[in-house]
C-alpha atoms as one frame of an Amber mdcrd trajectory, in Angstrom:
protein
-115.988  -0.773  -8.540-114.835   2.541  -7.107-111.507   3.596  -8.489-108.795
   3.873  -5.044-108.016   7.534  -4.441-104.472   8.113  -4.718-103.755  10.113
  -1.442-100.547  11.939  -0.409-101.647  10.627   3.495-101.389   6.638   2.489
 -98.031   7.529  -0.206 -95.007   5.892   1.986 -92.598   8.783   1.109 -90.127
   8.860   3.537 -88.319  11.877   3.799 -84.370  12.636   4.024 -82.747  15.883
   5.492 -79.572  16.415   3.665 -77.775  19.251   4.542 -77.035  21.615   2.158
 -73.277  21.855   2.406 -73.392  18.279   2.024 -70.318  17.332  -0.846 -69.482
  14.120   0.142 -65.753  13.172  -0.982 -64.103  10.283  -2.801 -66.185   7.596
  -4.008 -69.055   9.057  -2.679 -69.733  12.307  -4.602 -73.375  13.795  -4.187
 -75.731  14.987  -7.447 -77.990  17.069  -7.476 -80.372  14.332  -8.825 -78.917
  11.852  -5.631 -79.411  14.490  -3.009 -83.289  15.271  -4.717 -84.223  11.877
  -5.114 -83.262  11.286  -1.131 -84.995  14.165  -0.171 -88.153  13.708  -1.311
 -88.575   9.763  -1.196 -88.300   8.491  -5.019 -85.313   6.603  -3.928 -83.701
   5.246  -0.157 -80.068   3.864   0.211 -79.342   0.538   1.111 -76.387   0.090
   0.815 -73.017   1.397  -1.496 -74.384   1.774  -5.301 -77.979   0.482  -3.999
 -81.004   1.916  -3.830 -84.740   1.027  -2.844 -87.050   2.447  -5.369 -89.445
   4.124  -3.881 -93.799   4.146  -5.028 -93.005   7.551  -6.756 -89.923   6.545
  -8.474 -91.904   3.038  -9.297 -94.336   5.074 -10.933 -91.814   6.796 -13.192
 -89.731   3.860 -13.890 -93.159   2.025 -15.192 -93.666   5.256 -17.209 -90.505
   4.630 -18.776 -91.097   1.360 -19.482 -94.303   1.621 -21.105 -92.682   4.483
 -23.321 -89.906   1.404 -24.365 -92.623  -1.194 -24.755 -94.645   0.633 -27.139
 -91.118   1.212 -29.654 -90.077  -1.722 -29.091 -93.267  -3.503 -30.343 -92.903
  -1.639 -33.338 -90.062  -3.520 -33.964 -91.847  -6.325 -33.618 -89.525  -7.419
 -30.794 -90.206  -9.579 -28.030 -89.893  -9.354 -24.752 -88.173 -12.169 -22.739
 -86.787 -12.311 -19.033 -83.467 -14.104 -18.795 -81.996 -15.178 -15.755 -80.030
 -12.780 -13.448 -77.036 -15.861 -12.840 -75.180 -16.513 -16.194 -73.141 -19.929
 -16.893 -69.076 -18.712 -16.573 -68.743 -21.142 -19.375 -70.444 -18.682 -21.651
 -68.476 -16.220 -21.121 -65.107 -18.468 -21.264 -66.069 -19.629 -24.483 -66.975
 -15.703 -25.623 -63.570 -14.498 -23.903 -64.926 -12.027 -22.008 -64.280 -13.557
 -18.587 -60.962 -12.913 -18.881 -61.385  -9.110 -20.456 -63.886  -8.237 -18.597
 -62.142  -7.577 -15.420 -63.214  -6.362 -11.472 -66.524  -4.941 -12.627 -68.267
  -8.795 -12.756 -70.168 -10.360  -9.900 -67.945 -13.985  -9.663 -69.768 -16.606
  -7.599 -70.045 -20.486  -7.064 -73.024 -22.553  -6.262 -72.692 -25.182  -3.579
 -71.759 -27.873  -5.877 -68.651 -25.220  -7.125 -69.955 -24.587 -10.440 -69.308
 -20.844 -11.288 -71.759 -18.109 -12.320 -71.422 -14.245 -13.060 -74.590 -12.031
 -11.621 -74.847 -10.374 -15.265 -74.087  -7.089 -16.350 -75.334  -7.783 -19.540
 -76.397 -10.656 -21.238 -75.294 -10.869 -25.441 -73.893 -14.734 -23.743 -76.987
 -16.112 -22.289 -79.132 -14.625 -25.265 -76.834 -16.300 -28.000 -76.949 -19.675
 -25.737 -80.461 -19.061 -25.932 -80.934 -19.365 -29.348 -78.109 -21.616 -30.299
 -80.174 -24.370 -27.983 -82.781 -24.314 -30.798 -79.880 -23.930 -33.953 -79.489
 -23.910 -36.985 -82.277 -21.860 -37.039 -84.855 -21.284 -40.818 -83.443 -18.694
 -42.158 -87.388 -17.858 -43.066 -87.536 -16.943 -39.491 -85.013 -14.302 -39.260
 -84.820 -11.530 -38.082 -85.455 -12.358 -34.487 -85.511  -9.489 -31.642 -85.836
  -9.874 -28.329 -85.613  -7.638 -25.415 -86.379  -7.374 -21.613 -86.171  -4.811
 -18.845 -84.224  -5.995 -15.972 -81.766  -5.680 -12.847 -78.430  -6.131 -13.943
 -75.226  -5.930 -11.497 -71.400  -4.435 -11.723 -69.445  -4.306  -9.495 -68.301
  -0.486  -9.645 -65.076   0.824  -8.030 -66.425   4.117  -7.455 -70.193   3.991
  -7.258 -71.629   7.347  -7.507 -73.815   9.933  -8.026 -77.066   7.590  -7.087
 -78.696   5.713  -9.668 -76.430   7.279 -12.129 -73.581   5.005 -11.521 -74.239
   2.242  -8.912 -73.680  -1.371  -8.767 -77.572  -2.354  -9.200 -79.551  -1.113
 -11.899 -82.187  -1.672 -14.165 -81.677  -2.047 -17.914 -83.523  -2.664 -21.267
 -81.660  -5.277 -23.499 -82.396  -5.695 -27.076 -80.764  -8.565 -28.916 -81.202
  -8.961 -32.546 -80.350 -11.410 -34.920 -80.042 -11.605 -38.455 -78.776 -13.091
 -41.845 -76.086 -10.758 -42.938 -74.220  -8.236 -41.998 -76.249  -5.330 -44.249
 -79.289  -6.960 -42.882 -77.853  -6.629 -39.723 -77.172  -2.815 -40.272 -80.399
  -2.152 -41.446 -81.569  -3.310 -38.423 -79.381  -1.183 -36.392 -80.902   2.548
 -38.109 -84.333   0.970 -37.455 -83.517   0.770 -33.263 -81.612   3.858 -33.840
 -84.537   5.210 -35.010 -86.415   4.061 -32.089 -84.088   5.161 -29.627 -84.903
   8.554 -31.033 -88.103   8.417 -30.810 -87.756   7.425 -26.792 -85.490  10.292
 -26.017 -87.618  13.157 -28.254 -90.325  12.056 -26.312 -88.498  12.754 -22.755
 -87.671  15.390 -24.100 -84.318  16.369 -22.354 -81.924  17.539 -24.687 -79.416
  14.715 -25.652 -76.449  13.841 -28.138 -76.000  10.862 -30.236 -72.514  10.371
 -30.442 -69.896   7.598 -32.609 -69.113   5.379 -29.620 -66.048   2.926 -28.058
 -66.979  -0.950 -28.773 -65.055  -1.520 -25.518 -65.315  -4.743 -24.319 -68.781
  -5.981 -26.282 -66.692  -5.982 -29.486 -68.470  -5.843 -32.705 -67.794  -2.985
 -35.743 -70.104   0.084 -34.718 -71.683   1.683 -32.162 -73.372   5.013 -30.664
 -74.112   6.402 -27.435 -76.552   8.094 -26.322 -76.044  10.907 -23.739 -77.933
  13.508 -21.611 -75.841  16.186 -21.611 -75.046  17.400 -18.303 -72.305  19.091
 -15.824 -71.516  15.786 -13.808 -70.656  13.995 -17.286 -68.248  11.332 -16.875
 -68.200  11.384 -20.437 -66.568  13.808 -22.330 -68.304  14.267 -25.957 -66.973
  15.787 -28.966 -69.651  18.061 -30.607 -69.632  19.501 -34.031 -71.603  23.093
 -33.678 -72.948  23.058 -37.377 -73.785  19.552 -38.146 -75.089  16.712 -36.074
 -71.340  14.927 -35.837 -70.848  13.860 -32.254 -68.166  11.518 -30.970 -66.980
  10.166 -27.707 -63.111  11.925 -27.141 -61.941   8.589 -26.418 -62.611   7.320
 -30.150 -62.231  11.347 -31.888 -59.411  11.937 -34.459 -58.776  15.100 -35.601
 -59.336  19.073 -34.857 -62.005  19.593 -37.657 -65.439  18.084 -37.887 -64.946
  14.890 -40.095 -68.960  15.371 -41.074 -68.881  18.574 -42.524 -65.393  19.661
 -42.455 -66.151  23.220 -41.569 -67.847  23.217 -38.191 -66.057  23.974 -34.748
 -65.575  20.982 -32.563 -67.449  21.653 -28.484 -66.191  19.552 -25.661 -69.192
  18.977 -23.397 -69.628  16.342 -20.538 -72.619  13.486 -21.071 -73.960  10.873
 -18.992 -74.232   7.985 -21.291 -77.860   6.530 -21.091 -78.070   4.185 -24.093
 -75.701   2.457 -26.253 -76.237   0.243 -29.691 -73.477  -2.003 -31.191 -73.400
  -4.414 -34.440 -71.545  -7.272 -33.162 -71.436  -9.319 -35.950 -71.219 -12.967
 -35.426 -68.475 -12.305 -32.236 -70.791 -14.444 -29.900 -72.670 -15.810 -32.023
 -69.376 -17.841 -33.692 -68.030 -18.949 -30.762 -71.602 -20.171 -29.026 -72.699
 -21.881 -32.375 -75.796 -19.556 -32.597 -76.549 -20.178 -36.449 -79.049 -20.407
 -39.177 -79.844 -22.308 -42.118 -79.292 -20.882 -45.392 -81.394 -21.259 -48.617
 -78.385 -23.951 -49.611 -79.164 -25.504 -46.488 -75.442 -23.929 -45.155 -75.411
 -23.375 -41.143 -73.879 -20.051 -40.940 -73.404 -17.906 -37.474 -75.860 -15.099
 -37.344 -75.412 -12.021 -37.375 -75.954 -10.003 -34.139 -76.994  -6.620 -32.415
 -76.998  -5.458 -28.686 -79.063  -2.218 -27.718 -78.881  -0.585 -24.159 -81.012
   2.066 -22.383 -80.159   2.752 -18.499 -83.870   2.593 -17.441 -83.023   3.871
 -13.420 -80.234   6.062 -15.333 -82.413   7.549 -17.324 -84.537   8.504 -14.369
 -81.512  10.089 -12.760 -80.001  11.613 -15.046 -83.013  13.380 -16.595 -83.518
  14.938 -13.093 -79.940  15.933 -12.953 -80.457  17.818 -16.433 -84.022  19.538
 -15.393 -83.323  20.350 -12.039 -82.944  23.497  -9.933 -80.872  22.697  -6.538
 -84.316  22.696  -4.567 -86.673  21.170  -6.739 -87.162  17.996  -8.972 -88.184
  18.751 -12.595 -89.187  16.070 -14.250 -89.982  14.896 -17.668 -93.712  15.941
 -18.287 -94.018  12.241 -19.885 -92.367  10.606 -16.664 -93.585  12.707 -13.798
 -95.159  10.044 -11.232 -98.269  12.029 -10.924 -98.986  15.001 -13.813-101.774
  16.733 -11.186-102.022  17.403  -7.671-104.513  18.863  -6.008-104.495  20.669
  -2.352-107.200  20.432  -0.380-108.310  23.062   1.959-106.887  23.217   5.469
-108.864  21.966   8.132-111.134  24.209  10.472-110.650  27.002   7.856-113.216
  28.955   6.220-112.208  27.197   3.099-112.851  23.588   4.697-116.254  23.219
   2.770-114.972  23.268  -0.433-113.282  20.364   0.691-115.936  17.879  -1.338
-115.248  20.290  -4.264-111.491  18.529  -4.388-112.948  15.326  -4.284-115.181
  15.932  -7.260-112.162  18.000  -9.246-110.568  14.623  -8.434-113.058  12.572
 -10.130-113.218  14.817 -12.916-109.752  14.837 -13.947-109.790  11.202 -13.568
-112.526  10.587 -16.532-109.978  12.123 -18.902-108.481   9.250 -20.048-105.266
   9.961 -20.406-104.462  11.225 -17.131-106.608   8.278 -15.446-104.422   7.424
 -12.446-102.478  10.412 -13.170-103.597  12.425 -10.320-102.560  12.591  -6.321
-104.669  14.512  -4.077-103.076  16.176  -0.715-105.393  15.316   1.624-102.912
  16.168   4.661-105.373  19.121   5.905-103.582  19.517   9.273-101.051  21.614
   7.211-101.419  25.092   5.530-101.851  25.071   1.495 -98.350  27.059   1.450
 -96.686  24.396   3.016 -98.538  21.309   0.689 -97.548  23.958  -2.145 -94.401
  24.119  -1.094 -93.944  20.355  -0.936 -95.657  19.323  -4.291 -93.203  21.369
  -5.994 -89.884  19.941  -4.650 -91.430  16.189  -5.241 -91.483  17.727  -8.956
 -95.855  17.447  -9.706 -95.492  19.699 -12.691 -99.848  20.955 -12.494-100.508
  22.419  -8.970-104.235  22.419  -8.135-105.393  24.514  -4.842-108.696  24.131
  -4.122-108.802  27.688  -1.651-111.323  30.117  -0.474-111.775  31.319  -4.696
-113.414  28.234  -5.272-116.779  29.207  -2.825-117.618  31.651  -5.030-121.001
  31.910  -6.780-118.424  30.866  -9.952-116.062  28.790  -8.409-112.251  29.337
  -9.414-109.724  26.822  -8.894-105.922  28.311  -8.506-103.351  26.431 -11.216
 -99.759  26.339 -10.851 -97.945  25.645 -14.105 -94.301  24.612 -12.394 -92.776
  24.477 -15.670 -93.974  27.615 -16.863 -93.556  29.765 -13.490 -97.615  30.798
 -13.850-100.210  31.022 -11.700-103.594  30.570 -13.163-107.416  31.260 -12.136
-109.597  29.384 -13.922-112.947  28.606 -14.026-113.773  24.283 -14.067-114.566
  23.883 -17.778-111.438  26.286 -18.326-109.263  23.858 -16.142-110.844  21.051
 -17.578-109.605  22.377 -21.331-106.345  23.586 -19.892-105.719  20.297 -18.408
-107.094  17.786 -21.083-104.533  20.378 -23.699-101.562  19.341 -21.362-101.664
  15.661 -21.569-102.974  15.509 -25.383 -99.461  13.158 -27.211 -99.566  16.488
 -29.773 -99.071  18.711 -26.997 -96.521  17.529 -24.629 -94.032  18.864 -25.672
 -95.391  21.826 -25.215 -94.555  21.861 -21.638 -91.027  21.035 -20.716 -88.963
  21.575 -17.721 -86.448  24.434 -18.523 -83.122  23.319 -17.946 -81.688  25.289
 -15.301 -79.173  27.685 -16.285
């Protein structure tokens, strides 16, 4: 069966005209990456802190995910899908429904039994397995994670995806004998983590983080580094010490003792904790020893802001007019423009088509590629717009491609070139691009 033709005339990308002086005040400050994402369709408001997710962004966000899956398989964790409404007793019997605060969702069910729409859910996955306790300890460690909506109820929802009161998160849990085990654990999703974020690709800091309200006795964050930063990070300019200023002691680096400490500003896009057995304990999640002991296991919690990552990788790439994204999350890697119809060029028009098909057999870029088929407007203008939606590979089939030697014109976005190249040439240039050794070849410069 014929593959569908990904078209730029069928894509439902609706369009937003933000002024340019637009700085909204208050709770509703505008980024860069909010005011982009509007413009060019990857995201529509519905409402305060919520936000439609458009085909493009879908596209990305399933990028994303499939970039998560594959780590996360490596650590042979499973994926699950827990419910969105959590039991309040759960989180009496944790204590966190009374620390907690404004940010949780409260609700009762017609019969007046009370639920939280969950932020998080270390309750629900403890409850989980403490319905099947005292578990063998021959089958520890288990890990399990899913990729989900998750809800807060934000004062000051902001800044788009980046701080709103709907969003989509990946939750590991992990559970284990001891406390070392436990730890070991932790550097082996700490491990992955980096893994995820060297293959974005946007530059980030790993930095000694606040247990806040989960509890437990350590934990990181992970943060793009950017101007908007609620965060403020303290960075060590020699070594690799990094530390949220909310948890930093000291004027000197406590790594190395001799490097100078940076503040810089980070939106926080993961976050890993050892929790020990703080839900575990009190929501009899246990195992069975080798003395045949019930003990509480010992847990982990590990967080990556899927739609945040989205956001805020935009917000880090991006010049004021254009999205940049993430060569491994761009919604399409190629676009090609079609001649203009009635032109001289309108012949060539099958030649697009074929390019289309071509690009297509390459197996990692199968699906890959958009074609912009709109021929009632010039190539300047479908230029023009391919660039702002942030298609890094810009393909124009013109007038060069009816020569006797057909050339097709390239635009590297990320690079700032223009090429003319020959098919067999494109077809190398292109297949180089999206080769896993390569990528990283071609990243968005972060605007100065």
């Amino acid at each position: 069966m014929a593959r569908k033709i990904e078209r730029i005339s069928t894509l439902f990308q609706p369009l937003k005209v933000i002024p340019k002086n637009a700085t909204l005040k208050g709770d509703n400050l505008l980024s860069n990456s909010q005011k982009l994402m509007l413009e060019n369709g990857i995201i529509r408001q519905s409402g305060n802190g919520m936000f439609h997710i458009l085909p493009l962004g879908m596209k990305a966000l399933e990028k994303l995910i499939k970039l998560v899956d594959k780590e996360m398989a490596k650590l042979n964790a499973q994926k699950v899908l827990l419910p969105a409404l959590t039991d309040a007793k759960l989180w009496i019997k944790s204590g966190r429904w009374q620390t907690a605060g404004a940010e949780l969702f409260k609700m009762k069910d017609r019969h007046s039994k009370e639920y939280i729409l969950s932020p998080t859910h270390e309750e629900a996955i403890a409850a989980l397995v403490a319905s099947i306790s005292p578990v063998s300890h021959h089958k520890l460690p288990i890990r399990m994670y899913q990729i989900s909506s998750k809800f807060r109820d934000e004062k000051k929802s902001r800044f788009g995806m980046i701080r709103g009161k709907e969003f989509i998160m990946k939750d590991l849990y992990t559970f284990d004998q001891t406390l070392p085990a436990a730890k070991n654990t932790y550097a082996e999703v700490c491990q992955a983590y980096d893994k995820i974020f060297g293959a974005i690709g946007v530059s980030y800091a790993k930095v000694i983080g606040d247990n806040g309200i989960m509890g437990g006795s350590l934990s990181h964050e992970y943060h793009f580094l950017t101007k908007i930063g609620e965060d403020s990070l303290m960075l060590c300019d020699t070594c690799k010490y990094g530390a949220n200023k909310e948890v930093f002691e000291g004027e000197n680096c406590p790594s190395c003792k001799n490097g100078k400490i940076q503040e810089k500003h980070g939106i926080e896009v993961g976050h890993t904790f050892v929790l020990g057995s703080s839900y575990s304990a009190p929501l009899d999640a246990t195992f069975m020893d080798s003395d045949g002991k019930a003990n509480p296991l010992e847990m982990g919690s590990y967080g990556l802001g899927m739609t945040r990552i989205l956001a805020a990788a935009i917000e880090s790439l991006s010049p004021a007019d254009e999205i940049r994204w993430p060569l491994v999350l761009t919604p399409y890697t190629v676009c090609i423009i079609t001649p203009k119809d009635g032109s001289k060029e309108e012949a060539a028009s099958q030649t697009a088509y074929k390019l289309y098909n071509d690009l297509n057999s390459i197996n990692s870029l199968r699906g890959d590629v958009i074609i912009d088929d709109r021929g009632s407007l010039t190539i300047g203008k479908r230029v023009l717009d391919a660039r702002k939606t942030g298609y890094p590979f810009i393909i124009v089939v013109g007038k060069k491609s009816l020569l006797a030697d057909p050339l097709f014109e390239v635009f590297d976005v990320f690079k700032s070139e223009c090429l003319d190249l020959r098919l067999p040439d494109l077809m190398d240039f292109i297949s180089e691009i999206v080769s896993p050794r390569n990528a990283n070849k071609w990243k968005a410069a972060v605007p100065g």
